[in-house]
N, C-alpha and C positions, 0 to 999 in steps of 0.2 A: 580421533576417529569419529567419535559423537557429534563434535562441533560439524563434521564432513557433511555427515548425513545431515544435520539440521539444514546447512547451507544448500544442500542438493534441494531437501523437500520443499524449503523455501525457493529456489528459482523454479522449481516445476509449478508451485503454487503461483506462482506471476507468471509462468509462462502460460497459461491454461486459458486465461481469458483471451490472450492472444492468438492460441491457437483458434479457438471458435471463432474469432472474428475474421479468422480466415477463412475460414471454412463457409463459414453463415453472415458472408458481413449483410450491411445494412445497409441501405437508401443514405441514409440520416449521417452515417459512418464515410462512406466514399463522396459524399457533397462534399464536407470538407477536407479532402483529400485530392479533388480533381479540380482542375481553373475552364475557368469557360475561355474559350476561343477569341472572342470577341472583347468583349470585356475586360477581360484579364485578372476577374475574381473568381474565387470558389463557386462554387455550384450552388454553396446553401445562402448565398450573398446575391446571385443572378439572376436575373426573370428573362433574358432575352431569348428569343427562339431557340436559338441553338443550344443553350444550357439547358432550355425546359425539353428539347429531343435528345440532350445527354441523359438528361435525368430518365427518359422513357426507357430508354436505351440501355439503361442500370436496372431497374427494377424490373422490366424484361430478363436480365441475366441471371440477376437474383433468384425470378422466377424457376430458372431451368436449371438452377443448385451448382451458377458459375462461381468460384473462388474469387476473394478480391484480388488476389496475384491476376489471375484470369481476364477477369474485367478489366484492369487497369491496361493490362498487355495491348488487348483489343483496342482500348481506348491509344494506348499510343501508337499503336500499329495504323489507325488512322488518321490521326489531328498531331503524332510526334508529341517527343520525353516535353514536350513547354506545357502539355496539357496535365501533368503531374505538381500536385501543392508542392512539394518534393523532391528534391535531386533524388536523381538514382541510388543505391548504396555501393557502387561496383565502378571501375573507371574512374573516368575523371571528376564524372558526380562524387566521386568518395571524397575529392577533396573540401568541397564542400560542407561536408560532418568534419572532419579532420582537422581542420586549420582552424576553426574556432577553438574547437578544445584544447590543441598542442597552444594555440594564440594564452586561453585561461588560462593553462599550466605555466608558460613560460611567463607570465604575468605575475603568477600566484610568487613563485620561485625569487622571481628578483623584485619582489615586495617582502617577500619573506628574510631573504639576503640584506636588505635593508635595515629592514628593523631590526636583526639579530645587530646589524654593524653598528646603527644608533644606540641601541641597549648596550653595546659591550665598546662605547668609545672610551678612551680613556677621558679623566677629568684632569685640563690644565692642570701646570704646577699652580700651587697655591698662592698666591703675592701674598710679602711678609707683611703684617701692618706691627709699622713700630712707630717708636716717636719723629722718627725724622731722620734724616740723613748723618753717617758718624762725620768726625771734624775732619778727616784728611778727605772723607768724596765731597766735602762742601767747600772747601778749598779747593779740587780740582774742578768741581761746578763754576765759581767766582772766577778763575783764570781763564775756563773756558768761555766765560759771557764775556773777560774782558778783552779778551782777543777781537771781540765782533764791535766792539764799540768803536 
């Protein structure tokens, strides 16, 4: 029950900074988060007109205490989901997050299948080393070369 609570106070302690940047994101915060139209880079990457009236455009929103949910919304509600660094998390976006990790996992698994099977091969039988061959297989060795002569 102890261990519970620690794992709770820790995910509220990561969750917290997240929260604020929702709330209070930043200029500096949504450049790299949004792609210029044009270009097809980040915001904190672009200088061309239209990224530098995205950028107004932002710190405008900022200004009147919008959400970056908010902002972002707007922002695709005019330029569409291409002007996001980001797939969406929901849909077909979700694939997107998805298929890389299931991809890692199923990677991880039969790399791990692997090496368990290599570590746990069996080792050949041994070959006997002795002095040589007994007298009746070496009589059937000489019979059988002389059949080929």
């Amino acid at each position: 029950m102890k261990a519970l609570a620690i794992l709770v106070a820790f995910a509220f302690l990561l969750a917290a900074p997240a929260l604020a940047s929702e709330r209070h994101p930043t200029l500096a915060e949504l450049e790299g988060e949004i792609i210029c139209p044009t270009c097809h880079t980040t915001l904190d990457q672009s200088d061309s007109p239209i990224a530098r009236r995205i950028k107004q455009f932002i710190s405008a929103r900022i200004a009147a205490g919008d959400t970056k949910s908010e902002i972002k919304a707007k922002l695709v509600a005019q330029f569409g989901e291409g002007v996001l660094a980001s797939p969406p998390k929901h849909g077909f976006g979700l694939l997107a997050w998805l298929l890389p990790i299931a991809g890692i996992l199923g990677a991880a698994a039969v790399l791990g299948a692997l090496v368990w099977r290599w570590t746990h091969a069996r080792d050949p039988a041994p070959v006997p080393i002795g002095p040589g061959l007994g007298a009746e297989a070496e009589r059937q060795v000489d019979e059988a070369l002389a059949r080929f002569e």
